[in-house]
N, CA, C, O and CB atoms as a CASP TS submission, in Angstrom:
PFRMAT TS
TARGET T0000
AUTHOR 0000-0000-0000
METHOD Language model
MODEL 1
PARENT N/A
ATOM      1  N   UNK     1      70.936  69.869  88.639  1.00  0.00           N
ATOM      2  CA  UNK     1      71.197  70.936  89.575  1.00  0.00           C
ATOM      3  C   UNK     1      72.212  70.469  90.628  1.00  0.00           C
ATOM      4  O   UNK     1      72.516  69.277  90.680  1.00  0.00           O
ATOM      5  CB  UNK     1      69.887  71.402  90.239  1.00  0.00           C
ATOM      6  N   UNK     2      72.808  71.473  91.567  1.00  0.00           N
ATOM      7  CA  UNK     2      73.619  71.254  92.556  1.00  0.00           C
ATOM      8  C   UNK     2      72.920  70.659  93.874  1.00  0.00           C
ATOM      9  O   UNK     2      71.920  71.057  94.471  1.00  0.00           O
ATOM     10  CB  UNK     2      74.283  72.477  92.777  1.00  0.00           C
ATOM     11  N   UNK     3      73.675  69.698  94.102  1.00  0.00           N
ATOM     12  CA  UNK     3      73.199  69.639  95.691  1.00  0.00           C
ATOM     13  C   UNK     3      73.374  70.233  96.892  1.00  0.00           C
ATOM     14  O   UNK     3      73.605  69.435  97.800  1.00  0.00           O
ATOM     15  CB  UNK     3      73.424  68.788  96.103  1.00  0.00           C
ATOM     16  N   UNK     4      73.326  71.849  97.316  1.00  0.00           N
ATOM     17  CA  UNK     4      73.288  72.327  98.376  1.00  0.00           C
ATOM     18  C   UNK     4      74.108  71.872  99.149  1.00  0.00           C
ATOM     19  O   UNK     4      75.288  72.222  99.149  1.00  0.00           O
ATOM     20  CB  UNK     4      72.327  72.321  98.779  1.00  0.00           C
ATOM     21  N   UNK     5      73.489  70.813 100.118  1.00  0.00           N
ATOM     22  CA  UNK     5      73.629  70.283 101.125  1.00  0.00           C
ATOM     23  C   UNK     5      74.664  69.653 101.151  1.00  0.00           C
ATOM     24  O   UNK     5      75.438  69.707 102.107  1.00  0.00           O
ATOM     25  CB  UNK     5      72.787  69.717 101.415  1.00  0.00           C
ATOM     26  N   UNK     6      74.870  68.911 100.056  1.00  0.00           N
ATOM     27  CA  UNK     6      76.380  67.855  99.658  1.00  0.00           C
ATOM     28  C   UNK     6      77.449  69.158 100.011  1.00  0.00           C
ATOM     29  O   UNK     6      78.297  69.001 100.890  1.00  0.00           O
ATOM     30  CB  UNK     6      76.575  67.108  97.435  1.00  0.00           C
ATOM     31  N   UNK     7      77.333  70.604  99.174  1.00  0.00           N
ATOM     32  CA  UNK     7      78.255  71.305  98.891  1.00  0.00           C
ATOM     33  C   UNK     7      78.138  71.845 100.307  1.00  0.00           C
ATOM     34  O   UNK     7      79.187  72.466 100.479  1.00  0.00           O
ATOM     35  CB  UNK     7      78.175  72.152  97.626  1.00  0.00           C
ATOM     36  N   UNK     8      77.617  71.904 101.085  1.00  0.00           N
ATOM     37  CA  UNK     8      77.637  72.513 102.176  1.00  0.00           C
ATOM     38  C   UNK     8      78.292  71.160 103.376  1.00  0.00           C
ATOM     39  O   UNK     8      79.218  71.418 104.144  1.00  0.00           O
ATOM     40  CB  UNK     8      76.008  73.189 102.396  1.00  0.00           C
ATOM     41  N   UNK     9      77.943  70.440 103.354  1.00  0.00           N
ATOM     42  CA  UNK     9      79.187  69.085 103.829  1.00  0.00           C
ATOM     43  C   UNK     9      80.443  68.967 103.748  1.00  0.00           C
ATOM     44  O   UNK     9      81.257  68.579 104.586  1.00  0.00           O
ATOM     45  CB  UNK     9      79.117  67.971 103.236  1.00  0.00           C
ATOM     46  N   UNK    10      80.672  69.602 101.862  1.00  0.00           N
ATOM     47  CA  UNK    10      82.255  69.055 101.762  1.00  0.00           C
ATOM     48  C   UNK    10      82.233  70.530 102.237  1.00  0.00           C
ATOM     49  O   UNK    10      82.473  69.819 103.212  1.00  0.00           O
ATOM     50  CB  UNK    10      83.231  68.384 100.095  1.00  0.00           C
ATOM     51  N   UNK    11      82.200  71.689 102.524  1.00  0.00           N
ATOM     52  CA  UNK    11      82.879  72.756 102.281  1.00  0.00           C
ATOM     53  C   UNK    11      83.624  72.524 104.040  1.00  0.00           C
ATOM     54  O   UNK    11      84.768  72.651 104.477  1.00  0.00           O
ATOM     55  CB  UNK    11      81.802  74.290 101.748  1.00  0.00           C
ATOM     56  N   UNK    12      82.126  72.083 104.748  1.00  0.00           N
ATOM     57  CA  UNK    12      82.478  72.067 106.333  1.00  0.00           C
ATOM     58  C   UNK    12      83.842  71.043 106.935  1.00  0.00           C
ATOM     59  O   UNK    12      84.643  71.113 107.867  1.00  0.00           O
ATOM     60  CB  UNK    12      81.000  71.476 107.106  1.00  0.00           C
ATOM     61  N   UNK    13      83.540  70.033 105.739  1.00  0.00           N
ATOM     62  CA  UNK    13      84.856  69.034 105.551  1.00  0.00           C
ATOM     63  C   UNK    13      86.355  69.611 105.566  1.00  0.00           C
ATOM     64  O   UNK    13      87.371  69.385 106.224  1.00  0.00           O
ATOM     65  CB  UNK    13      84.739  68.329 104.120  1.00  0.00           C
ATOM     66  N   UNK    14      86.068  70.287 104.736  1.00  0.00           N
ATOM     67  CA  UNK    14      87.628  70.766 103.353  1.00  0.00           C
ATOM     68  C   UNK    14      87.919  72.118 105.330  1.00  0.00           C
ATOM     69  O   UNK    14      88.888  72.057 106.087  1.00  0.00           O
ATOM     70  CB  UNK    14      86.715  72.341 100.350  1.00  0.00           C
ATOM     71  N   UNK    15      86.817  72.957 105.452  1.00  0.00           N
ATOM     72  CA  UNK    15      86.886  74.281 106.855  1.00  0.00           C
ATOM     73  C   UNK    15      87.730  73.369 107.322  1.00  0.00           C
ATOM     74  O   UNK    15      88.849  73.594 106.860  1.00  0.00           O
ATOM     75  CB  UNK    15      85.363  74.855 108.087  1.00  0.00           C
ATOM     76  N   UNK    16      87.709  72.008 108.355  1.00  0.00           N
ATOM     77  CA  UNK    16      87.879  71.687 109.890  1.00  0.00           C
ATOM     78  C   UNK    16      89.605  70.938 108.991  1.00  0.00           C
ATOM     79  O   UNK    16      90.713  70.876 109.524  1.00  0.00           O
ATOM     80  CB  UNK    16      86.203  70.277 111.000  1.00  0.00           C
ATOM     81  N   UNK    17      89.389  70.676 108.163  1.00  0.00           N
ATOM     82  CA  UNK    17      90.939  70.050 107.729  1.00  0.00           C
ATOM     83  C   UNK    17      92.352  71.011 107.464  1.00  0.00           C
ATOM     84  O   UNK    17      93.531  70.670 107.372  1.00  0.00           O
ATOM     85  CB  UNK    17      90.715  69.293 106.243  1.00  0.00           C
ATOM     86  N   UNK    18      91.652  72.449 107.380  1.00  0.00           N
ATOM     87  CA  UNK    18      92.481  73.316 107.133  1.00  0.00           C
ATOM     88  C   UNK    18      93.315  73.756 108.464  1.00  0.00           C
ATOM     89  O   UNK    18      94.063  74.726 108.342  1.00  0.00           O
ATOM     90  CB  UNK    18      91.766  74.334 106.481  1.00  0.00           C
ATOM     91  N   UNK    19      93.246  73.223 109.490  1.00  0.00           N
ATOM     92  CA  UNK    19      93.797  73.799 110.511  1.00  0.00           C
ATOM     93  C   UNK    19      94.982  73.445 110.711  1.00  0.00           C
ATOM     94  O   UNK    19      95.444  74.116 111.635  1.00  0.00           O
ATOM     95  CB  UNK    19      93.193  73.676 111.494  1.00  0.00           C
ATOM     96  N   UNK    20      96.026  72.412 110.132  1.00  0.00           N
ATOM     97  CA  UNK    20      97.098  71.979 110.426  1.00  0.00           C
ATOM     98  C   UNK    20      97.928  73.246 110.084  1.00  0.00           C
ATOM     99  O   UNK    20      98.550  73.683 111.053  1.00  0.00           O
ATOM    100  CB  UNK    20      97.389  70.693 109.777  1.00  0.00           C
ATOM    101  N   UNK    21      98.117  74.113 108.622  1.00  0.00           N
ATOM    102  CA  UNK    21      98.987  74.615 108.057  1.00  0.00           C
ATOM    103  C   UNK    21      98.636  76.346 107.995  1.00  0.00           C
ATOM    104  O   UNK    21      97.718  76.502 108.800  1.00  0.00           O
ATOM    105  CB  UNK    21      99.119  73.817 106.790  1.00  0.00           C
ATOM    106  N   UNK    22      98.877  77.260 107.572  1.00  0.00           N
ATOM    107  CA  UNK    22      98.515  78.347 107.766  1.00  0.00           C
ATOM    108  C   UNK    22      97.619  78.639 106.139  1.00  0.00           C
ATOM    109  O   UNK    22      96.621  79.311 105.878  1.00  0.00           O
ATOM    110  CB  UNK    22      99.857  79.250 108.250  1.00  0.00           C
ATOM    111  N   UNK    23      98.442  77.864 105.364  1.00  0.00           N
ATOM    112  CA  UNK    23      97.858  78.111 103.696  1.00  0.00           C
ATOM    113  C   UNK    23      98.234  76.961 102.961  1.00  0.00           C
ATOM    114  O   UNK    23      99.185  76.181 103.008  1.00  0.00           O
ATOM    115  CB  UNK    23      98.548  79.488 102.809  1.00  0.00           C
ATOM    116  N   UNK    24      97.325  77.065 102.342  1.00  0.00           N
ATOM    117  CA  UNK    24      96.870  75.505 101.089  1.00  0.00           C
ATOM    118  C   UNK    24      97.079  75.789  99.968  1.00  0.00           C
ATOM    119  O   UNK    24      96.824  76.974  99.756  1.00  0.00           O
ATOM    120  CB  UNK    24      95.272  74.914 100.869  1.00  0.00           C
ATOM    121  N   UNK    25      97.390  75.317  99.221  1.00  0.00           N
ATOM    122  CA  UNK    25      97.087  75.078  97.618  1.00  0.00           C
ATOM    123  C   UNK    25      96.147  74.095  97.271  1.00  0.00           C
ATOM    124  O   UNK    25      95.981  72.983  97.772  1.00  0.00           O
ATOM    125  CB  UNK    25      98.293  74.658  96.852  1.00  0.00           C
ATOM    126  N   UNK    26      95.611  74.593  96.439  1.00  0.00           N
ATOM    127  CA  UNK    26      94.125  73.314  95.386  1.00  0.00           C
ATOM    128  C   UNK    26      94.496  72.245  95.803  1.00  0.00           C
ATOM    129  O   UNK    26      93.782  71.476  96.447  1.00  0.00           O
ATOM    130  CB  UNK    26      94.048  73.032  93.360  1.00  0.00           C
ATOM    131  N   UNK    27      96.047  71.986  95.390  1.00  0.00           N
ATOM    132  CA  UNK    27      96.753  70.360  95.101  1.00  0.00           C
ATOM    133  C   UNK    27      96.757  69.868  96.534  1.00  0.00           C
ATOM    134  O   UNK    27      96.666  68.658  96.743  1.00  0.00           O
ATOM    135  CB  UNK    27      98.593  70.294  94.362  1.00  0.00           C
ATOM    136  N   UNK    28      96.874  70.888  97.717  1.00  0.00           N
ATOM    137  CA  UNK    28      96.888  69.838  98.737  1.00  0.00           C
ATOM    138  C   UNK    28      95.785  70.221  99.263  1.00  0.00           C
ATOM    139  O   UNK    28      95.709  69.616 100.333  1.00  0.00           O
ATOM    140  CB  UNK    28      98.043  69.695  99.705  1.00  0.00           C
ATOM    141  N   UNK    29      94.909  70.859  99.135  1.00  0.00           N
ATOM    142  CA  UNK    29      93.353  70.659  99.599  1.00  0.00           C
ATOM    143  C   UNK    29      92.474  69.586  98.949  1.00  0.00           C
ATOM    144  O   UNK    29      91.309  69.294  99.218  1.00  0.00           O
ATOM    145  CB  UNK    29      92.580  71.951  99.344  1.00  0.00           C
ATOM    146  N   UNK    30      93.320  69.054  98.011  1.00  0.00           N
ATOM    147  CA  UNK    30      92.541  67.997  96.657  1.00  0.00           C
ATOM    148  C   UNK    30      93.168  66.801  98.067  1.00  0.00           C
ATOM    149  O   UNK    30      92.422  66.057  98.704  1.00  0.00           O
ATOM    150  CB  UNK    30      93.572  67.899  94.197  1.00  0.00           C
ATOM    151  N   UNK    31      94.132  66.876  98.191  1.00  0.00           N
ATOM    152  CA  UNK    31      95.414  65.476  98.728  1.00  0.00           C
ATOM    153  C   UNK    31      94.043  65.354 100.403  1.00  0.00           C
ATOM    154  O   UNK    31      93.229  64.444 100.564  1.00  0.00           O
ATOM    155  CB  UNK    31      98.212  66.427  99.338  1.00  0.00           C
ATOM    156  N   UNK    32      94.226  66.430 101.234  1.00  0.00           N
ATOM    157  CA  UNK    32      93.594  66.350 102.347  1.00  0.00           C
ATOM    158  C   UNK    32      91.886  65.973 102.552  1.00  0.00           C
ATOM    159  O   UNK    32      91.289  65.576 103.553  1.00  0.00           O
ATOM    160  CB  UNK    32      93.925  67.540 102.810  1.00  0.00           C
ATOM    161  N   UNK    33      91.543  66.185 101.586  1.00  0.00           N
ATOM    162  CA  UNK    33      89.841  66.080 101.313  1.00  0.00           C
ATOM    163  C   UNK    33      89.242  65.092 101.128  1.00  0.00           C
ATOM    164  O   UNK    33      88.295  64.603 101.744  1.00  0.00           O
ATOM    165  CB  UNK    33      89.345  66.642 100.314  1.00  0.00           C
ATOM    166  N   UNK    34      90.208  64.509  99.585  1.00  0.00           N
ATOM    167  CA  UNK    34      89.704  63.556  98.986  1.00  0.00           C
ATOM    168  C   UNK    34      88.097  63.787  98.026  1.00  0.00           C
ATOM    169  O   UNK    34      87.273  62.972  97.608  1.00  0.00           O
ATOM    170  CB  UNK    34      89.672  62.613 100.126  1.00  0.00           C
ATOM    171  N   UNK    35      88.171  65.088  97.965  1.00  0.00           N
ATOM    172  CA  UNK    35      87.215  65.342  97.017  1.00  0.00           C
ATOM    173  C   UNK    35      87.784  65.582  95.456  1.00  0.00           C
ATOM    174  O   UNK    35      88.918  65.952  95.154  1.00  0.00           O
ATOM    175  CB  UNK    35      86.462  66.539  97.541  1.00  0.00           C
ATOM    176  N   UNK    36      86.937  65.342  94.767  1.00  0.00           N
ATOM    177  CA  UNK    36      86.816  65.463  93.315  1.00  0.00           C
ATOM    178  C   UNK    36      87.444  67.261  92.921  1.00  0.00           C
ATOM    179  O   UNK    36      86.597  68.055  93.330  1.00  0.00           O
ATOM    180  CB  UNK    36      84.915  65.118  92.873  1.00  0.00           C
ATOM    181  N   UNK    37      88.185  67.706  92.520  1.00  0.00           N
ATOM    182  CA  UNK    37      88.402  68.881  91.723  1.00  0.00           C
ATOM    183  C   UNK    37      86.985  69.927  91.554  1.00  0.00           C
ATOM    184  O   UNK    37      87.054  71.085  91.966  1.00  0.00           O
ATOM    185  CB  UNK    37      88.923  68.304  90.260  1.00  0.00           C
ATOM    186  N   UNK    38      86.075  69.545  91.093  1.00  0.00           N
ATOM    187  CA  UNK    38      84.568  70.057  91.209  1.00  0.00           C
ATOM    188  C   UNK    38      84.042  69.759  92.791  1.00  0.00           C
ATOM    189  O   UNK    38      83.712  70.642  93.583  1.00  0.00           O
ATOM    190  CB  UNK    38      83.504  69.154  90.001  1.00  0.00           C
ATOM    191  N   UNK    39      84.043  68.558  93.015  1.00  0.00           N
ATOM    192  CA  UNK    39      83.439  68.972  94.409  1.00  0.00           C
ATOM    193  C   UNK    39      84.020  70.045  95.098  1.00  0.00           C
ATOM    194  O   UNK    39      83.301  70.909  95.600  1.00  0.00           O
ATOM    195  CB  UNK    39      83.488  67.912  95.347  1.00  0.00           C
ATOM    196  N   UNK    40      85.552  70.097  95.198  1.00  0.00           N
ATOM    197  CA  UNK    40      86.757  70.917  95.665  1.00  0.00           C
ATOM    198  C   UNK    40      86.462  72.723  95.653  1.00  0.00           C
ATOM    199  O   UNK    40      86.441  73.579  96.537  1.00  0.00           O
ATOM    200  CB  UNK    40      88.099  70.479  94.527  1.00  0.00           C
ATOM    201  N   UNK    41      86.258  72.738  94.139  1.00  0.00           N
ATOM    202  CA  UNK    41      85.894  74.160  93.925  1.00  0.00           C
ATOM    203  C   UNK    41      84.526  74.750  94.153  1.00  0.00           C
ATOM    204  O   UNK    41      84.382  75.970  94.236  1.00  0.00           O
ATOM    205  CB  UNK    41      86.164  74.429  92.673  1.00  0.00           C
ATOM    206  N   UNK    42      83.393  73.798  94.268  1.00  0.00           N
ATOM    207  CA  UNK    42      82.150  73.967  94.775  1.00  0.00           C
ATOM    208  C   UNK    42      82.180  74.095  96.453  1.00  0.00           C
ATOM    209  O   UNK    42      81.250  74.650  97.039  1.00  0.00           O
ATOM    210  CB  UNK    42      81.299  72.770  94.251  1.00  0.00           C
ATOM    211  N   UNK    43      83.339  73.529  97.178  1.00  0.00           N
ATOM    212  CA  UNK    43      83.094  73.669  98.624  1.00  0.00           C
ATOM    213  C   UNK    43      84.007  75.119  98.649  1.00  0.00           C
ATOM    214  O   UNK    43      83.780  76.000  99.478  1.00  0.00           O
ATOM    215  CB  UNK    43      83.681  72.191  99.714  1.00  0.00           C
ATOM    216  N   UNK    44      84.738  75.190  97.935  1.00  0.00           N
ATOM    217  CA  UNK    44      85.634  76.610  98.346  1.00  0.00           C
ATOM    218  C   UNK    44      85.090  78.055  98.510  1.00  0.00           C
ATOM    219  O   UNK    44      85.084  78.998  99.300  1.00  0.00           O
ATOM    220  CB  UNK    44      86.648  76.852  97.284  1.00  0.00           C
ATOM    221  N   UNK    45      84.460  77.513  96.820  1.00  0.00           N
ATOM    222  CA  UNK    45      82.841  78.535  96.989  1.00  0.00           C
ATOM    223  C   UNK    45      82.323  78.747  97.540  1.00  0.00           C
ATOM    224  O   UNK    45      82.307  79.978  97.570  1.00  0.00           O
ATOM    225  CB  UNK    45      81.894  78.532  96.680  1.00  0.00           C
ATOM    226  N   UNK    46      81.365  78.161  98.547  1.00  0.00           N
ATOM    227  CA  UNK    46      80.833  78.189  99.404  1.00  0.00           C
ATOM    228  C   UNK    46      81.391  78.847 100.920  1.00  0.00           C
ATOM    229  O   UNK    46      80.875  79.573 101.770  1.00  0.00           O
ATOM    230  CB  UNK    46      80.534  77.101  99.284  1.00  0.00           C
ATOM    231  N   UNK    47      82.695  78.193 100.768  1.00  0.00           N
ATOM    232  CA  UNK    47      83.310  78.504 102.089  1.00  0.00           C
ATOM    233  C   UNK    47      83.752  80.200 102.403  1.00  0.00           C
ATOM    234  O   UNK    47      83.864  80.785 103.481  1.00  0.00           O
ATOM    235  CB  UNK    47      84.669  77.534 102.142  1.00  0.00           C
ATOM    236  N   UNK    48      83.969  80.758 100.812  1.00  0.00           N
ATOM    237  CA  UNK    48      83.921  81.993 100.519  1.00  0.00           C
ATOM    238  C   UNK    48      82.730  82.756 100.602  1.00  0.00           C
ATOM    239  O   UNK    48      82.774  83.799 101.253  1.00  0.00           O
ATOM    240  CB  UNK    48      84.347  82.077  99.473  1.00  0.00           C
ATOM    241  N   UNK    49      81.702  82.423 100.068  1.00  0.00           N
ATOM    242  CA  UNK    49      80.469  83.109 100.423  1.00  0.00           C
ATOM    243  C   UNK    49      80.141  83.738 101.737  1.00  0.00           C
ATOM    244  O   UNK    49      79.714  84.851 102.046  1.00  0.00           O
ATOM    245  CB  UNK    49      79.551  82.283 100.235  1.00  0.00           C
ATOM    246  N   UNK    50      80.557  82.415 102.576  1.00  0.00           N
ATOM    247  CA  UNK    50      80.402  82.389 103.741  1.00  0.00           C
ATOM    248  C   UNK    50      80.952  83.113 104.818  1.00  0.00           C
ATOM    249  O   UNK    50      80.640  83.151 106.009  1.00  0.00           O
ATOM    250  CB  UNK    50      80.524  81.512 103.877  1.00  0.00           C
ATOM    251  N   UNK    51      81.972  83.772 104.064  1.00  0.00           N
ATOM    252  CA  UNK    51      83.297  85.046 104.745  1.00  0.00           C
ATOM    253  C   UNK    51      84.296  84.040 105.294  1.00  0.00           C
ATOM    254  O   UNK    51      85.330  84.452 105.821  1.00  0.00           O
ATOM    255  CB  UNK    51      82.702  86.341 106.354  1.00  0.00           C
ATOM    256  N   UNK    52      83.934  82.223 105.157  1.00  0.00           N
ATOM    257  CA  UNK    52      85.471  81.587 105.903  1.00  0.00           C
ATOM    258  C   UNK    52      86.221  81.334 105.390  1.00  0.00           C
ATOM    259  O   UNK    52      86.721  80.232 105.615  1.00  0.00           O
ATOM    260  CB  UNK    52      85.639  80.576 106.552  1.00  0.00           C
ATOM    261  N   UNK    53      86.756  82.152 104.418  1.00  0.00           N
ATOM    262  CA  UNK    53      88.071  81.649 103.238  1.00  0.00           C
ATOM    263  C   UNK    53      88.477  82.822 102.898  1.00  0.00           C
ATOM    264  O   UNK    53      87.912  83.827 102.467  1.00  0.00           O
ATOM    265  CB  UNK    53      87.692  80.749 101.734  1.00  0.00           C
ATOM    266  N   UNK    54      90.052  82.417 103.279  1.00  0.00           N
ATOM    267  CA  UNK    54      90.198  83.493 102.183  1.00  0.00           C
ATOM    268  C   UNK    54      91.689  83.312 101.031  1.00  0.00           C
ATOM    269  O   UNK    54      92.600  82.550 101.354  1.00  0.00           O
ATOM    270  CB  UNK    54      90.314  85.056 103.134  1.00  0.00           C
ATOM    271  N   UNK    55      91.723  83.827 100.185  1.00  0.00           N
ATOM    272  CA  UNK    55      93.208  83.574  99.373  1.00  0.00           C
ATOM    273  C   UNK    55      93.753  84.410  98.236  1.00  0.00           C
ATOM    274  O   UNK    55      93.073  85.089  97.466  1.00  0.00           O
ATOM    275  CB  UNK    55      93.195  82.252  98.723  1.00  0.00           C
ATOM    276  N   UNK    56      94.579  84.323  98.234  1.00  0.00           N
ATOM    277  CA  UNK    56      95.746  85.158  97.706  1.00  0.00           C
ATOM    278  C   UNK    56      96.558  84.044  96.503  1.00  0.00           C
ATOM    279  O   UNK    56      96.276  82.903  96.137  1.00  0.00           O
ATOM    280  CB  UNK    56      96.897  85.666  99.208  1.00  0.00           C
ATOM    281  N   UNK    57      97.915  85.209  96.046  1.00  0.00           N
ATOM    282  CA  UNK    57      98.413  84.272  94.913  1.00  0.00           C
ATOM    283  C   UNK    57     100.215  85.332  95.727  1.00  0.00           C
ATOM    284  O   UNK    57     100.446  86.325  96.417  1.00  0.00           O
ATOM    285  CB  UNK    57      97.467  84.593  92.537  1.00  0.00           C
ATOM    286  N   UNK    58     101.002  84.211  94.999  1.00  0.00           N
ATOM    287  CA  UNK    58     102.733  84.960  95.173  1.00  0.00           C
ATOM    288  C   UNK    58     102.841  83.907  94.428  1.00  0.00           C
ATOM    289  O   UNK    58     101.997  83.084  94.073  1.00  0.00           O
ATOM    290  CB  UNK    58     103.876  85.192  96.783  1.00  0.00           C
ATOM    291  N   UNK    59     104.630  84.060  94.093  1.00  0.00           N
ATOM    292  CA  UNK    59     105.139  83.595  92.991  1.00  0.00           C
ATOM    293  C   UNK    59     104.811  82.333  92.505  1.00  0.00           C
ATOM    294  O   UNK    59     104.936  82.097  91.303  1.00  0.00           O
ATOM    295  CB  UNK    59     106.285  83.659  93.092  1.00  0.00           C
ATOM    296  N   UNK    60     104.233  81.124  93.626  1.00  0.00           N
ATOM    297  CA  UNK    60     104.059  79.816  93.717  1.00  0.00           C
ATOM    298  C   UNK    60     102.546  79.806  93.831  1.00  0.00           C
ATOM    299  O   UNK    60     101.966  78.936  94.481  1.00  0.00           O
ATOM    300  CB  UNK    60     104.865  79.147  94.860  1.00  0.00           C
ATOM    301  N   UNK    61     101.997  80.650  93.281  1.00  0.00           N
ATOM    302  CA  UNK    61     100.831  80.386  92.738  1.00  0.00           C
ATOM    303  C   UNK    61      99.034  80.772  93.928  1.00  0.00           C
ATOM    304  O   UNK    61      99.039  81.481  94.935  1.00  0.00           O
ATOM    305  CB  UNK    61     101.201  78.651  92.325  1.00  0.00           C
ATOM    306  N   UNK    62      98.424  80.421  93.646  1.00  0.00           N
ATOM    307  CA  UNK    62      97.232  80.719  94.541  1.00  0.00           C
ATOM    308  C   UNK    62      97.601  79.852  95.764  1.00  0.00           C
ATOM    309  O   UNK    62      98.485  78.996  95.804  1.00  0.00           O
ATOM    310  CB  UNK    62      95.691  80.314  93.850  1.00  0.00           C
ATOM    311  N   UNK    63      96.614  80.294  96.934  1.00  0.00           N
ATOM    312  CA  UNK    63      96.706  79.498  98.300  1.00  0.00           C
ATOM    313  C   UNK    63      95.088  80.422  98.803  1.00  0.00           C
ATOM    314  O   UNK    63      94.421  81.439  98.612  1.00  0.00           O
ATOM    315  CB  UNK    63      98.603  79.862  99.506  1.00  0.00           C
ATOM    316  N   UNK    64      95.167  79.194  99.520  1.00  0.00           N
ATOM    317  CA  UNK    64      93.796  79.520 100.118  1.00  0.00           C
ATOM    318  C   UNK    64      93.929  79.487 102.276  1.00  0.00           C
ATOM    319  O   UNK    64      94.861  78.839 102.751  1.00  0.00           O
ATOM    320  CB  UNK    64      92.524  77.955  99.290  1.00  0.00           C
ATOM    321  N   UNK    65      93.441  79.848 102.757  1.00  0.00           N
ATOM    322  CA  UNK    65      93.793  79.516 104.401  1.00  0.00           C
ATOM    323  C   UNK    65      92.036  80.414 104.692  1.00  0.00           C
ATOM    324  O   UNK    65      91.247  81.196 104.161  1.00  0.00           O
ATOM    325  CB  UNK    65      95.861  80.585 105.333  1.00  0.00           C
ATOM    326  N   UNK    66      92.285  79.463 106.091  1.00  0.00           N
ATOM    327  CA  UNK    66      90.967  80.011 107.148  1.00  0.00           C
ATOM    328  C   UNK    66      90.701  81.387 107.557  1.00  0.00           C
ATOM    329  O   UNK    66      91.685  81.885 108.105  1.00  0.00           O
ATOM    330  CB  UNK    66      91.081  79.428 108.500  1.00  0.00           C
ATOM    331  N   UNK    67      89.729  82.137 107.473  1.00  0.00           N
ATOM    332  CA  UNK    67      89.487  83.372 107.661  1.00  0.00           C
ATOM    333  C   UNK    67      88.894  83.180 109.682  1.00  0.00           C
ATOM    334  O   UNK    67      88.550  84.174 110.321  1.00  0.00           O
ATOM    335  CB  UNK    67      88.195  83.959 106.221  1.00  0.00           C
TER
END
């Protein structure tokens, strides 16, 4: 099973790192985190659930930024 709590750590992690730029991509939310690809998409999840994410796609692909 998942660990909750872990996923609820990195997500709060991946939240407070997002503040430098207006929007992210995977690749540099992977670069800033230092989480695993799965941990990555398990905190995003979360961070979405949560109403603090939000993201979009244009020509260069998905991006994610702080709600």
């Amino acid at each position: 099973m998942f660990n909750t709590q872990l996923i609820q750590q990195n997500s709060l992690r991946v939240y407070h790192r997002m503040k430098e730029m207006y929007r992210y991509t995977f690749n540099e939310l992977e670069k800033i985190s230092a989480l695993t690809s799965t941990e990555l998409c398990l905190a995003l999840l979360e961070l979405q659930r949560q109403g603090r994410l939000a993201y979009g796609k244009d020509d260069n692909g998905v991006y994610y930024r702080r709600t």
